[in-house]
Backbone as CSV, one residue per row, in Angstrom:
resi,resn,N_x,N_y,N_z,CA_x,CA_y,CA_z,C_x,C_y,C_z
1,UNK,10.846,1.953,-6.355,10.466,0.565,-6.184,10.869,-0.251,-7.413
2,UNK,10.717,0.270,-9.022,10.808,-0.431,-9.914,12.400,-0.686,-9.832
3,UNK,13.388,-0.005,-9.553,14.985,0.128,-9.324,14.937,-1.084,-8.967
4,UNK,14.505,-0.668,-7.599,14.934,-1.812,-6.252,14.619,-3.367,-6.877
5,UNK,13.407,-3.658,-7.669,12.990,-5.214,-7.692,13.324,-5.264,-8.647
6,UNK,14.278,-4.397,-9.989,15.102,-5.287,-11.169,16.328,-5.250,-10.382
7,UNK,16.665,-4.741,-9.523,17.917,-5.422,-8.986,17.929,-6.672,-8.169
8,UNK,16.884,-6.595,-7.662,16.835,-7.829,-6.562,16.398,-9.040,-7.696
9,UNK,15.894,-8.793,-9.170,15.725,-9.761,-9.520,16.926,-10.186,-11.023
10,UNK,17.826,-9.336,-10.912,18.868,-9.013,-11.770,20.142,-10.451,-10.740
11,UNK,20.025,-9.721,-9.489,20.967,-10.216,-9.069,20.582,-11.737,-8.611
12,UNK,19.409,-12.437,-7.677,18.947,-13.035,-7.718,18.870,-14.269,-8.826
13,UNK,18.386,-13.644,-10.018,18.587,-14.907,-11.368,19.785,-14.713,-11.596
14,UNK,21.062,-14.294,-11.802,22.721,-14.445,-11.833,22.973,-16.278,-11.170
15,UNK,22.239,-15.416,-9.631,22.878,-16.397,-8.259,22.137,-17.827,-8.784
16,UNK,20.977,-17.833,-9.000,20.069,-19.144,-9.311,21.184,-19.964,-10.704
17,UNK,21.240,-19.129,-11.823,22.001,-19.494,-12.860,23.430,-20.304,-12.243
18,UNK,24.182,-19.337,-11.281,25.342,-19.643,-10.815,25.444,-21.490,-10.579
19,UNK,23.920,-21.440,-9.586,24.047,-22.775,-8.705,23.204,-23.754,-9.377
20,UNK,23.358,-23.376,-11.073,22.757,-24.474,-11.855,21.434,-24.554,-12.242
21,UNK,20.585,-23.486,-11.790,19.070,-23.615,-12.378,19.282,-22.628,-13.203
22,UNK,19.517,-23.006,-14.757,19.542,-22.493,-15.960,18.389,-22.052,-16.080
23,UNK,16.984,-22.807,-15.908,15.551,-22.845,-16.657,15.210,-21.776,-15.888
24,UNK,15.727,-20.862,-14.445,15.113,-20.323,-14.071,14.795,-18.502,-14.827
25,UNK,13.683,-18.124,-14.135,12.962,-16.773,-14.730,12.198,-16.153,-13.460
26,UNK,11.977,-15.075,-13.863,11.086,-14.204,-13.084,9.785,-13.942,-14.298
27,UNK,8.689,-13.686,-13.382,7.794,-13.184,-14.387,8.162,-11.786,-14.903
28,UNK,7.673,-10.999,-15.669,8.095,-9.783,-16.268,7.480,-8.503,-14.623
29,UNK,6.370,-8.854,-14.633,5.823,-7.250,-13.547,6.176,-8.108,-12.253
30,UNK,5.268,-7.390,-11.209,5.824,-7.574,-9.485,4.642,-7.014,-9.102
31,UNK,4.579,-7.028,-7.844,3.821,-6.351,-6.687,4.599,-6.120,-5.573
32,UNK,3.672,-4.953,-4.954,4.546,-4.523,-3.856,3.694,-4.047,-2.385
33,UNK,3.887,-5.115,-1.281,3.125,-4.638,-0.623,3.800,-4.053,0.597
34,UNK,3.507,-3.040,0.990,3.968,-3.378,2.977,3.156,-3.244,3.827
35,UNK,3.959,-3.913,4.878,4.018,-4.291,6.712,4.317,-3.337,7.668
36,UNK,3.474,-3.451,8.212,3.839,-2.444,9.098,5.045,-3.604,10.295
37,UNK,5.737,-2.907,11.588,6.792,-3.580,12.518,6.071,-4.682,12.967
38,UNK,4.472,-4.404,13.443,3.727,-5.602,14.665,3.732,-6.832,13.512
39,UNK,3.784,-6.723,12.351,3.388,-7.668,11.308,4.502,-8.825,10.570
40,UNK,5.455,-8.162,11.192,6.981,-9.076,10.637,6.976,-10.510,10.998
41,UNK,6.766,-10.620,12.529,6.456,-11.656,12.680,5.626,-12.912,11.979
42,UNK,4.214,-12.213,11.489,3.459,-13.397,10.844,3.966,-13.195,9.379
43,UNK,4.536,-12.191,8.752,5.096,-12.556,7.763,6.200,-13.457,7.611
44,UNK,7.311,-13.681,8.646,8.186,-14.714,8.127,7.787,-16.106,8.131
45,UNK,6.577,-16.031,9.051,5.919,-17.186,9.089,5.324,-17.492,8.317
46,UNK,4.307,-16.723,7.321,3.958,-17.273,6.077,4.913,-17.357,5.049
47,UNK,6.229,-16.682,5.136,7.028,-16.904,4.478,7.525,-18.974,4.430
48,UNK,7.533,-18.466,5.727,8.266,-19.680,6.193,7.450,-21.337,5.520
49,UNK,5.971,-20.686,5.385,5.254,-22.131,5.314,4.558,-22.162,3.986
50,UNK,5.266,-20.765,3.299,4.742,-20.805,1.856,4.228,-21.777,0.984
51,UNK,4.836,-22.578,0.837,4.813,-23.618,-0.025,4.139,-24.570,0.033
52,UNK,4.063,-24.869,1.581,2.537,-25.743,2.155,1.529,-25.188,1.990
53,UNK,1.567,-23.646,2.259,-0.070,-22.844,1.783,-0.221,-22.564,0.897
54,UNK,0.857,-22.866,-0.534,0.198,-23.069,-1.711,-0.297,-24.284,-2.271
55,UNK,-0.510,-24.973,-1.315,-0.878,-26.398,-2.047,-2.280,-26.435,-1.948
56,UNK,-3.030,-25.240,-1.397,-4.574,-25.236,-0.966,-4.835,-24.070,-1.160
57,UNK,-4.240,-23.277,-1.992,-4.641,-22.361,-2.512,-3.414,-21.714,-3.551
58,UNK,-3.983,-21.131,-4.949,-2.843,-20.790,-5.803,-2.336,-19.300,-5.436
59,UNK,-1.039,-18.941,-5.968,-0.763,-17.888,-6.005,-1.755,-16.743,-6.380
60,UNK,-2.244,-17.438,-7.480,-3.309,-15.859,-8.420,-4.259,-15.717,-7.563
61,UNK,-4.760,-16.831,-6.525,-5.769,-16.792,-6.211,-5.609,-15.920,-5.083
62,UNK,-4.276,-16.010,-4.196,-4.106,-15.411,-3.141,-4.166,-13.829,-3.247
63,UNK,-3.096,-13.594,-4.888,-2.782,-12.112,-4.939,-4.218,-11.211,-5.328
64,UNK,-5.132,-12.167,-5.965,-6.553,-11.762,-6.229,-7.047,-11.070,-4.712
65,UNK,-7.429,-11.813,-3.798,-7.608,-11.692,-2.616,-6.653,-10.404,-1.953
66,UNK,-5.739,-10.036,-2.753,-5.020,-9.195,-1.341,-5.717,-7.740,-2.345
67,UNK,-5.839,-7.796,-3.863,-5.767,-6.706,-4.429,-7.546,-6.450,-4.547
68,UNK,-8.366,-7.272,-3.735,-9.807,-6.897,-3.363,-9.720,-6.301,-1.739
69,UNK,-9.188,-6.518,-0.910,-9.034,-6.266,-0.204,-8.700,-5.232,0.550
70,UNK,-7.905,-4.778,-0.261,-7.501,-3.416,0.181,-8.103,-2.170,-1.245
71,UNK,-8.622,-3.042,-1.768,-9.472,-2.408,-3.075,-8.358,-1.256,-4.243
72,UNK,-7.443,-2.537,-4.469,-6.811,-2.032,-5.536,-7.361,-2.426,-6.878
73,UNK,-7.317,-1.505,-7.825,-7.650,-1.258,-9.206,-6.662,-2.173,-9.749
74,UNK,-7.254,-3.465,-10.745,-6.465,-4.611,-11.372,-7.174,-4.746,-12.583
75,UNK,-6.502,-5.215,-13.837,-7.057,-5.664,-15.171,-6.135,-6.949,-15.004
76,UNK,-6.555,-8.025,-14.679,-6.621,-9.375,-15.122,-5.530,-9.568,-16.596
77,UNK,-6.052,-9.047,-17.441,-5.157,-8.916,-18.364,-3.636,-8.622,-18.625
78,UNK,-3.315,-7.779,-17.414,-2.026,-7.431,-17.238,-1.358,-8.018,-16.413
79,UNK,-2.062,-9.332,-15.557,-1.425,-9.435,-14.038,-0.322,-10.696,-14.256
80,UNK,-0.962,-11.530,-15.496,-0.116,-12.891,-15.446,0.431,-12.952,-16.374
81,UNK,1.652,-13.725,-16.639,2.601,-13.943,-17.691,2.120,-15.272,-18.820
């Protein structure tokens, strides 16, 4: 997994740089969740409307919520840049 998301974020900030967003970055860590097949669907859809559903709720707040949820072990300390 760690391979896979410095490449996707290796290659990714290149392409952003390419098309002129200099300022751009990734945070340093990641998360990683999966979907099962029945679930693709409402994922592209929250994909899709991301940005409207962060305007009523933050990112930290969301990823807080997913990592109680399924009752993953988190230190706060390590999660944000």
């Amino acid at each position: 997994m760690s391979d896979l998301l410095r490449r996707i974020k290796a290659g990714s900030s290149a392409w952003m740089k390419s098309e002129g967003c200099s300022d751009f970055a990734w945070q340093s860590g990641y998360g990683a969740f999966s979907v099962g097949a029945s679930q693709v669907a409402e994922l592209v859809g929250y994909i899709d409307r991301q940005q409207e559903h962060h305007l009523g709720r933050s990112f930290q707040e969301e990823y807080l919520d997913l990592l109680r949820r399924y009752d993953v072990d988190d230190d706060e300390r390590y999660l944000w840049d």
